[in-house]
C-alpha positions in Angstrom: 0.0 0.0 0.0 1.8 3.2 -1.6 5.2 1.6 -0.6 4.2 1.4 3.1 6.7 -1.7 4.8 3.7 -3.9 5.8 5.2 -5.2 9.1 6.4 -1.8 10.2 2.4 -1.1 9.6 1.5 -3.9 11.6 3.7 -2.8 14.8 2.7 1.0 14.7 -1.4 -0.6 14.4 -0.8 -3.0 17.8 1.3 -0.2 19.6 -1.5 2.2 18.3 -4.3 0.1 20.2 -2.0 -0.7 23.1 -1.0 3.0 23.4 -5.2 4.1 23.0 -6.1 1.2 25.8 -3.6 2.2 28.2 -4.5 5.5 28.3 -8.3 4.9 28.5 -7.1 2.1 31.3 -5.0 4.8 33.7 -8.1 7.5 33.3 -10.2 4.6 34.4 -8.6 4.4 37.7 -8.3 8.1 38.1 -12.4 8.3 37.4 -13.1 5.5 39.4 -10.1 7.0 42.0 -12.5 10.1 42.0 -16.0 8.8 41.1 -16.3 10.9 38.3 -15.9 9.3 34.9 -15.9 12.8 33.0 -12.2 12.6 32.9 -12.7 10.1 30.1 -13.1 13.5 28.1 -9.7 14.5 29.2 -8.1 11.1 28.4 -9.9 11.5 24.8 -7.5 14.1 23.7 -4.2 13.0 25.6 -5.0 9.2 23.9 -4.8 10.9 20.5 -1.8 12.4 21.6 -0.2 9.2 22.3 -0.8 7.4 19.5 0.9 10.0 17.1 3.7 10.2 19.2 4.0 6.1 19.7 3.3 6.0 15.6 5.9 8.9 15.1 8.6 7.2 16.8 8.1 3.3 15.7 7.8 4.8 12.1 11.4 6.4 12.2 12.9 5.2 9.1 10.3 3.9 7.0 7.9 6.9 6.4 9.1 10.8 5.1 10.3 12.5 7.8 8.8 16.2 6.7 5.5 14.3 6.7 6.1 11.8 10.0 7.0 15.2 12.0 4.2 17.2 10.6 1.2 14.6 11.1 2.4 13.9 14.3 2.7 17.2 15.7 -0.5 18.2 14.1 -2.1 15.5 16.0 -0.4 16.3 19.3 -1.1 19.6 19.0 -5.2 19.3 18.3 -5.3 16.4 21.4 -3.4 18.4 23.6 -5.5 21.7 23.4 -8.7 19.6 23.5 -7.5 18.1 27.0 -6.3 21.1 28.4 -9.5 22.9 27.4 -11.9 20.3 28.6 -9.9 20.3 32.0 -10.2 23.9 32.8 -14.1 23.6 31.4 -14.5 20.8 33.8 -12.6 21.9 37.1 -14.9 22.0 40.2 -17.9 20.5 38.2 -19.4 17.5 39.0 -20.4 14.3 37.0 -20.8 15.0 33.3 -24.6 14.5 33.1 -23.9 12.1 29.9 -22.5 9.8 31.8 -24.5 10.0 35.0 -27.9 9.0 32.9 -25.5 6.1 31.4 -24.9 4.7 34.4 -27.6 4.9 36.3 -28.9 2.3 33.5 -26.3 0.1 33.8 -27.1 -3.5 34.9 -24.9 -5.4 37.2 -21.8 -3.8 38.5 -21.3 -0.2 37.5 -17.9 -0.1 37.5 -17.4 -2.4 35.1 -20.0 -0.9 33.0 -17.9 2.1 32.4 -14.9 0.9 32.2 -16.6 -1.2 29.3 -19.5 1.5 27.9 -17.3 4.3 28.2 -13.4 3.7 28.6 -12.6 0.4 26.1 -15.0 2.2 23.7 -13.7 5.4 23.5 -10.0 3.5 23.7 -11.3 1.6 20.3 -12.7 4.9 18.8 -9.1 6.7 18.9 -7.6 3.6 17.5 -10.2 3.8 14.8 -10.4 7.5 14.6 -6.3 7.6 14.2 -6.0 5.8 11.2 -5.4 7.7 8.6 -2.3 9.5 11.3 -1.2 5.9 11.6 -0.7 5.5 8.2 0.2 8.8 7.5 3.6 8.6 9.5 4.4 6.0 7.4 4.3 6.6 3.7 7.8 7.4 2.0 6.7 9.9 -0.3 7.0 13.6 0.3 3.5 15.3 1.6 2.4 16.5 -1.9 -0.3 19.1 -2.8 -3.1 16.8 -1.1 -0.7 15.9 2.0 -0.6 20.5 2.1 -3.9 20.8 1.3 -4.7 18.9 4.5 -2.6 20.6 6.9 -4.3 23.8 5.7 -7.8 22.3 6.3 -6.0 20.9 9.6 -5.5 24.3 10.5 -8.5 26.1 9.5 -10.2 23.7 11.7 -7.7 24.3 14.9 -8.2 27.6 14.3 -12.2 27.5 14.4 -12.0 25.3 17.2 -9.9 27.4 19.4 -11.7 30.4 19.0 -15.2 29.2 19.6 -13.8 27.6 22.7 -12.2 30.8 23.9 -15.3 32.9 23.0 -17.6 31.2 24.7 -15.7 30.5 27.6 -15.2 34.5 27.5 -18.9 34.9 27.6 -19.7 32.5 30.1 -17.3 34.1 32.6 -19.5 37.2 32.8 -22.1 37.3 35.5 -24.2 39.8 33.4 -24.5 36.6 30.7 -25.7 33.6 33.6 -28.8 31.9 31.8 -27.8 33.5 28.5 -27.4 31.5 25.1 -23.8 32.5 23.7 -25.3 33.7 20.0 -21.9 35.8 19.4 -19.2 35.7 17.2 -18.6 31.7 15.4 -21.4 31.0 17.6 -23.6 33.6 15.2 -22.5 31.5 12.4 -23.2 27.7 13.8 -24.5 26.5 16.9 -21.3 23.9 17.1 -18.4 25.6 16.2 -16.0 23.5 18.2 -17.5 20.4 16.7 -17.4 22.1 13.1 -13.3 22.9 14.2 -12.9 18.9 15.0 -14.5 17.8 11.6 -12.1 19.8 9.8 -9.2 18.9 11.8 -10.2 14.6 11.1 -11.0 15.4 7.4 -7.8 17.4 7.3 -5.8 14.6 8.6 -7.2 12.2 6.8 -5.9 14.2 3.4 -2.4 13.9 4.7 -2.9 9.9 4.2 -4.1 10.1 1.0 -1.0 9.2 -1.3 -3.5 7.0 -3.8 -6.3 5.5 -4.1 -5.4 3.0 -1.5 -4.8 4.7 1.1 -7.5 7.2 0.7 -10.0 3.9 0.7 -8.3 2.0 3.4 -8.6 5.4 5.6 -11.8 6.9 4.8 -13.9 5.3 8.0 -11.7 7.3 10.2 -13.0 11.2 9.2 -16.9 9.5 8.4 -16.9 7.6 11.8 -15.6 10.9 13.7 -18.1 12.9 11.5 -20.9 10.4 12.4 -19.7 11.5 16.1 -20.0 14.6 16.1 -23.5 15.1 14.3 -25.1 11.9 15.2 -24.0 10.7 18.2 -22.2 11.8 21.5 -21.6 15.6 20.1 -24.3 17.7 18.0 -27.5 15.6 19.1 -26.6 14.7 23.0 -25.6 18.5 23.6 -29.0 20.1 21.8 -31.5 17.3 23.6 -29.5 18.9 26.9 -30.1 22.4 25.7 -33.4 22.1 24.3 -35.4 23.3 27.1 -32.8 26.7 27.8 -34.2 30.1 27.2 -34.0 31.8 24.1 -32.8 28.2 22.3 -35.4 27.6 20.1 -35.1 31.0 18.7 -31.4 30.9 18.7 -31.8 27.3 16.6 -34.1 28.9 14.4 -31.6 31.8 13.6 -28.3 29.9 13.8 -26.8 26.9 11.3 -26.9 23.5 13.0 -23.4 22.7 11.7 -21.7 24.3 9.1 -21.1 27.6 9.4 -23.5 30.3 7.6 -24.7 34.1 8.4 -28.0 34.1 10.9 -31.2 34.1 9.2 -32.5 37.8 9.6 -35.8 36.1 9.2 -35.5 32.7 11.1 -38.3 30.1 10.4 -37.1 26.5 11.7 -33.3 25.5 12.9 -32.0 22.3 11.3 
């Protein structure tokens, strides 16, 4: 596959997993340490992290170096900012409501239920996820106009990510705004503009992979799976069902794009 050295792939896949579960397994015992599982949600980032940095170093000399480096940092870079963000977000807050309702459905031992519903899961999802950065790190050709191309989209969506992030944290810091919907700034232009950021920092990464047709193929579940993630599962659709009920939401949804980013409707007559 595009001159990848199939047992060098193999290794940086089973370190990859290992790297993903081990993570998942220490924030485990910290949550259970602590009896709250929202640090899962920390670990989410950090795990990413770990995997482009165990796949950067187990792919010295097979893959191009420019593009090992640069996928790898890109990675590190997104997970790291994610964790640190979702920390300080988090700090002095109690159980993440998500996972709360989860286990209060759980049957036999709760415990285990996380560690199985939440933790292994999520491990499995940043394995999945990852691909295309596993692979990435390991292709011998230079990064080319689609490997660039990605990096910009990669960026773009950093970018977008980190300032939503910082604006609404900026808003929600002001007493004035308490029971306030933040309808300001990327949050005028989509009602997810951290999520929006993440989708273009997956399908971004995922470009870096794509050195032919094989590659792009064997890669593409990673960006659709994170995309299904973020609009369909524990992102988009979770987060609205929770707001739904907030002042001024329906109005705001009505006004506001439900993912990608547009100008508010002056003349708002149903959210989607």
């Amino acid at each position: 596959m595009s001159g990848i050295d199939g047992g060098a792939l193999a290794l940086v896949l089973a370190a990859s997993a290992a790297t993903a579960l081990a993570v998942m397994l220490v924030a485990f015992a910290v949550g259970t340490a602590r009896g709250l599982h929202r640090i899962v949600d920390v670990a989410w980032g950090i795990a990413f992290a770990a995997v482009a940095v165990v796949a950067w170093c187990l792919a010295a000399g097979h893959g191009d170096d420019v593009r090992r480096t640069a996928v790898a940092l890109a990675t590190c870079l997104w997970g790291l900012r994610l964790a640190v963000h979702i920390a300080r977000r988090g700090r002095g807050h109690g159980e993440d409501p998500r996972y709360a309702r989860m286990l209060s459905r759980a049957r036999g031992n709760p415990t285990l239920y996380a560690l199985r519903k939440v933790y292994v899961l999520q491990g499995a999802l940043v394995w999945l996820v990852s691909l295309p950065v596993q692979v990435a790190v390991l292709l011998p050709g230079p990064l080319g106009v689609t490997g660039a191309a990605g990096l910009a989209v990669w960026a773009v969506g950093l970018g977008f990510e980190a300032v939503g992030d910082r604006q609404l944290a900026r808003f929600k810091a002001d007493p004035a705004h308490r029971g306030r919907i933040m309808d300001r700034g990327l949050w005028s232009w989509t009602r997810h503009p951290n999520y929006f950021g993440d989708f273009l920092v997956w399908w971004g990464l995922y470009l870096t992979a794509c050195a032919d047709w094989r590659t792009a193929l064997a890669t593409l579940v990673s960006p659709l799976v994170m995309s299904a993630l973020l609009i369909w599962g524990s992102g988009k659709r979770l987060l609205e069902a929770h707001m739904a009920d907030r002042p001024g939401y329906a109005a705001y949804r009505a006004r506001t794009s439900g993912f990608l980013p547009r100008p508010p409707r002056r003349d708002p007559v149903s959210g989607s």
